[in-house]
N, CA, C and O atoms as a GROMACS GRO file, in nm:
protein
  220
    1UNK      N    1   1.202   6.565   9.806
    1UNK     CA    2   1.254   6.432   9.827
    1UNK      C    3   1.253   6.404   9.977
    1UNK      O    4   1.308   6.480  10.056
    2UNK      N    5   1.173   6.267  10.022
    2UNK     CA    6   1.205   6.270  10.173
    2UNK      C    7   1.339   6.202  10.186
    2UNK      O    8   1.412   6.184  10.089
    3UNK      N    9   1.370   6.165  10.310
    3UNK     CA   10   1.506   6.122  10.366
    3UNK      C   11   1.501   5.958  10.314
    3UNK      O   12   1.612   5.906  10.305
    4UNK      N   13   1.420   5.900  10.289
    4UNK     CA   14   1.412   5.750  10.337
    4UNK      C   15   1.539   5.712  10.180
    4UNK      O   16   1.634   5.634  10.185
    5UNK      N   17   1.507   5.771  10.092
    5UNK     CA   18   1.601   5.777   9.965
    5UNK      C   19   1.742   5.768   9.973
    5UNK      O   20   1.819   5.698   9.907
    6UNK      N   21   1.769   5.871  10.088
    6UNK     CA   22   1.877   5.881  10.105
    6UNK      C   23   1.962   5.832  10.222
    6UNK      O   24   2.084   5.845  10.238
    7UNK      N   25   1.844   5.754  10.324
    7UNK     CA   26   1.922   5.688  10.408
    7UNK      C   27   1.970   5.509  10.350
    7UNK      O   28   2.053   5.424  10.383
    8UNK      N   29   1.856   5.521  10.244
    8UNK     CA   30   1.883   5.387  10.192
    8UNK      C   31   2.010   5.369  10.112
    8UNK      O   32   2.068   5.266  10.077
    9UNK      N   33   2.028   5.457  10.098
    9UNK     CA   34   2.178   5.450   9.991
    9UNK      C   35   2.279   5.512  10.058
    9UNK      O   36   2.374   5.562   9.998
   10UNK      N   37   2.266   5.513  10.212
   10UNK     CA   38   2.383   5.523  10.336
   10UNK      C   39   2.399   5.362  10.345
   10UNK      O   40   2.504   5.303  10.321
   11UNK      N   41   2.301   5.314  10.375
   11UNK     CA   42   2.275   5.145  10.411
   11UNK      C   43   2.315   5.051  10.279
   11UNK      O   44   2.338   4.930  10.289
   12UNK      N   45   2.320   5.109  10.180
   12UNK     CA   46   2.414   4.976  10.071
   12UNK      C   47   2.520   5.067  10.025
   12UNK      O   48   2.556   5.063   9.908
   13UNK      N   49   2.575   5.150  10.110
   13UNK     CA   50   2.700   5.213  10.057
   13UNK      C   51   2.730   5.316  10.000
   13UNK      O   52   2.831   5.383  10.022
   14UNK      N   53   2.620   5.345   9.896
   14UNK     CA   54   2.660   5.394   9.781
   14UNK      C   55   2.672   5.575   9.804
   14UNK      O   56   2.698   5.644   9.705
   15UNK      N   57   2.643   5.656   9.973
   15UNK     CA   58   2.652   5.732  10.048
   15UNK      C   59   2.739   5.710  10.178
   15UNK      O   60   2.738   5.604  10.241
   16UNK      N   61   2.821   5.832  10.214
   16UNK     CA   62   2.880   5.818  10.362
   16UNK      C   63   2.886   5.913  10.378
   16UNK      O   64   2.935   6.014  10.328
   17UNK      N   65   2.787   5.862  10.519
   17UNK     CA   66   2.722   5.993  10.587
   17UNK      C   67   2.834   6.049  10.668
   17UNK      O   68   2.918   5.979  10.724
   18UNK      N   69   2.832   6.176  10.672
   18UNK     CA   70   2.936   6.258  10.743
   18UNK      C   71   2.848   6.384  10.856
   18UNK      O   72   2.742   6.442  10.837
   19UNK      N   73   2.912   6.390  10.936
   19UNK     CA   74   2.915   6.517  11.055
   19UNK      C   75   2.892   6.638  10.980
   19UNK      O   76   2.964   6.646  10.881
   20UNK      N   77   2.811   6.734  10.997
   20UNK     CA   78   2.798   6.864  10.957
   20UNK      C   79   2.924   6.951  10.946
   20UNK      O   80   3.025   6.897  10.991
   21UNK      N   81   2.933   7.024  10.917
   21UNK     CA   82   3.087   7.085  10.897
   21UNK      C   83   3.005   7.261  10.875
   21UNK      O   84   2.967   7.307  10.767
   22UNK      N   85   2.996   7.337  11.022
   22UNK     CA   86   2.985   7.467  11.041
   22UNK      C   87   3.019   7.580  10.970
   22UNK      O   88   2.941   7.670  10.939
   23UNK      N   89   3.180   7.570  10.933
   23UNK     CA   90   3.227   7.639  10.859
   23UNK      C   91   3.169   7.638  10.716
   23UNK      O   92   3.096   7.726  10.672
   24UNK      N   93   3.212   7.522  10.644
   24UNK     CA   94   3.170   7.483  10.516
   24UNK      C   95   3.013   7.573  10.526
   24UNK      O   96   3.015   7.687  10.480
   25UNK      N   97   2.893   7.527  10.578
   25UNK     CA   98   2.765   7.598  10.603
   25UNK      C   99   2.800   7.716  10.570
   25UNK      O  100   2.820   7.738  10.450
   26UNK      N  101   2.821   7.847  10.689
   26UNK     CA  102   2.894   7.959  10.693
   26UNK      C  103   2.942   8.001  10.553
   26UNK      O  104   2.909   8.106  10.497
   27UNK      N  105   3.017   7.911  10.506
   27UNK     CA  106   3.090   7.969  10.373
   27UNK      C  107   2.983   7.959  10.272
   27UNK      O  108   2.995   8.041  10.181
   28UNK      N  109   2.879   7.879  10.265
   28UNK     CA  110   2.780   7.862  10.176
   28UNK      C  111   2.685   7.966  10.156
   28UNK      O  112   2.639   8.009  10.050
   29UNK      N  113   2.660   8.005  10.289
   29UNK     CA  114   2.526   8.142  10.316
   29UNK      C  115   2.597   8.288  10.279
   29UNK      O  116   2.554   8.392  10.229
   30UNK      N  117   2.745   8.236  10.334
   30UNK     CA  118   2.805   8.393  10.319
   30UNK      C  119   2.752   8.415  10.114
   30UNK      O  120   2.688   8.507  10.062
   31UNK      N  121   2.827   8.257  10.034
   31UNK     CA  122   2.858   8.300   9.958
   31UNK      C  123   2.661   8.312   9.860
   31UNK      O  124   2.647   8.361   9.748
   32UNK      N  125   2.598   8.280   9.905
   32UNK     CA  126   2.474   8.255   9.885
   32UNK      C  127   2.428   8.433   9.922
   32UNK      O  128   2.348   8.455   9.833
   33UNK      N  129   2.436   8.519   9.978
   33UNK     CA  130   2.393   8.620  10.027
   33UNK      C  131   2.469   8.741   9.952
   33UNK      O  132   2.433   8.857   9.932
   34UNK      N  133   2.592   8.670   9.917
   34UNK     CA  134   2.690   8.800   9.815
   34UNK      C  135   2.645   8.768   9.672
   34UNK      O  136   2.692   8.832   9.578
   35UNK      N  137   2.573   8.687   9.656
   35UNK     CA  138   2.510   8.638   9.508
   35UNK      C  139   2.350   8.708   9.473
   35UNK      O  140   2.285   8.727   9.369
   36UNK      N  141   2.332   8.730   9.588
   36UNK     CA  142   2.170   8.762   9.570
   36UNK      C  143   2.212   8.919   9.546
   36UNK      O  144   2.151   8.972   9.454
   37UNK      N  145   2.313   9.006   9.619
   37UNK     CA  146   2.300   9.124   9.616
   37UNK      C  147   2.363   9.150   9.495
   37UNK      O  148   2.321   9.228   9.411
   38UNK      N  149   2.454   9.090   9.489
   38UNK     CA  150   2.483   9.093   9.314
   38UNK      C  151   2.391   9.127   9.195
   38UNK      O  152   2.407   9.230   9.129
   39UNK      N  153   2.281   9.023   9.168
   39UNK     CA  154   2.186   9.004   9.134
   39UNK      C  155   2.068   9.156   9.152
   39UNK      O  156   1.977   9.192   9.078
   40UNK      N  157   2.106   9.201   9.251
   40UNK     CA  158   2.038   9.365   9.200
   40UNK      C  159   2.107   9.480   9.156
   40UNK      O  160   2.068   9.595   9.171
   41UNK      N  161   2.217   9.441   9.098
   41UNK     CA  162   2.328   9.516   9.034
   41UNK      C  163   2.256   9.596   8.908
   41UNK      O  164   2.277   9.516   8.818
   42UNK      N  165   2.202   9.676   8.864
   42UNK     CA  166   2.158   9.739   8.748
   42UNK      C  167   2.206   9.730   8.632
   42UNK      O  168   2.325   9.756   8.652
   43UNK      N  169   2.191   9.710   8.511
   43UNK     CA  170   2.279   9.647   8.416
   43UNK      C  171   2.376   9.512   8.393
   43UNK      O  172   2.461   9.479   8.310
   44UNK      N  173   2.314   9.451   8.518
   44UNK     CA  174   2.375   9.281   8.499
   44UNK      C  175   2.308   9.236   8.364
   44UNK      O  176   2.197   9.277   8.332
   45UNK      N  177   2.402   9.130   8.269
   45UNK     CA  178   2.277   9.077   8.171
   45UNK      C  179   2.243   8.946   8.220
   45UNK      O  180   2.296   8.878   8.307
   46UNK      N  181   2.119   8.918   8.126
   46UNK     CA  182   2.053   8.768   8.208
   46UNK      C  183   2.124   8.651   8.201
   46UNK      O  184   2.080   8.548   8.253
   47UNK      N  185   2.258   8.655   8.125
   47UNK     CA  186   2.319   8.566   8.154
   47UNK      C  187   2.432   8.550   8.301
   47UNK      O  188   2.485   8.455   8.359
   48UNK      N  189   2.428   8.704   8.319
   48UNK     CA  190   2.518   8.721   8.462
   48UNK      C  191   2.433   8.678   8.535
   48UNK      O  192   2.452   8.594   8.623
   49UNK      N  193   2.316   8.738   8.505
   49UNK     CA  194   2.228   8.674   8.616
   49UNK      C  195   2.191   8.552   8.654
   49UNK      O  196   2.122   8.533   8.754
   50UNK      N  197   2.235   8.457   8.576
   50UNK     CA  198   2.216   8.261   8.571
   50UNK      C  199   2.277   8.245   8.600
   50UNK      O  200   2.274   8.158   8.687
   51UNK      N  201   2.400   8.303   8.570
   51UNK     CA  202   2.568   8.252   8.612
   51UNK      C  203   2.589   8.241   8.785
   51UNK      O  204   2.638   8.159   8.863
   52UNK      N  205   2.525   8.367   8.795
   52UNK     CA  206   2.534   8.436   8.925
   52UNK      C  207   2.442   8.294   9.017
   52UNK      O  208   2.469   8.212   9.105
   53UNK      N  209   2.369   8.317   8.964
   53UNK     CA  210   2.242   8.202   9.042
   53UNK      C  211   2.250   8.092   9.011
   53UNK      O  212   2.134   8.061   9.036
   54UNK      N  213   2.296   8.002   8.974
   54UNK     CA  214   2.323   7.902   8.944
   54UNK      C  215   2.451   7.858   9.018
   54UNK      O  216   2.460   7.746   9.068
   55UNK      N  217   2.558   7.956   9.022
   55UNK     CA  218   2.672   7.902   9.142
   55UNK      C  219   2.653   7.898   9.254
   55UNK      O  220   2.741   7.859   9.330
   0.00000   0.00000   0.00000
């Protein structure tokens, strides 16, 4: 998807654009990186494994 989608729907409202928020990021990768190693857990089933990846 390019941007133009989404700046257009800053411009009739229906988006408000906000400032990046560092932490929030941070908390995303942390929790993005404890999910992947999860995911080579031996005996996960494939539903842990969607669950897992999908959050």
């Amino acid at each position: 998807m390019s941007i133009e989608p989404l700046e257009n729907l800053v411009r009739i409202r229906k988006l408000k654009q906000e400032a990046p928020d560092q932490a929030q990021i941070d908390g995303m990768i942390r929790s993005a990186k404890i999910r992947i190693e999860d995911l080579q857990v031996k005996g996960l089933s494939q539903e842990g494994k969607f669950l897992s990846a999908y959050e």
